[in-house]
Phi, psi and omega in degrees: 000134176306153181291341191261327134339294193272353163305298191306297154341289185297323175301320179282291172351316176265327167276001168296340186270250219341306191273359170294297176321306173283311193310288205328309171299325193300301159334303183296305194286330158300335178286264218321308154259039103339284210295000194257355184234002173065007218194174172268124193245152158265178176289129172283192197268016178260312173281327177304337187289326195278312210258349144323302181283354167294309163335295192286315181290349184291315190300326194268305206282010147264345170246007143323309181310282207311320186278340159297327174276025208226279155334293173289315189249343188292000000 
């Protein structure tokens, strides 16, 4: 398998744990203020912001990867 393949590979992995880990949190802090207001809240434009940006970096950091294992073992 090419090195910029598993660079890649490795990459989409950490960013599939990284953006999971933020929802989850992301989550949690909307469960948490429901329960303090009694009622259902959605996500405000700060966590849609948080987790834009997690997307996005979730989107970047496999061809960070591929092109760091491409350097270094390439």
């Amino acid at each position: 398998m090419n090195i910029w393949l598993q660079g890649a590979l490795i990459g989409a992995g950490v960013a599939a744990v990284l953006i999971f880990f933020e929802y989850t949190a992301i989550s949690a802090e909307v469960r948490e203020r429901s329960k303090k207001i009694a009622r259902k809240v959605d996500w405000d434009q700060n966590q849609r912001s948080r987790m834009r940006g997690m997307m996005t970096f979730g989107a970047v950091l496999p061809v960070g990867f591929a092109i760091g294992a491409w350097l270094i073992w390439g």
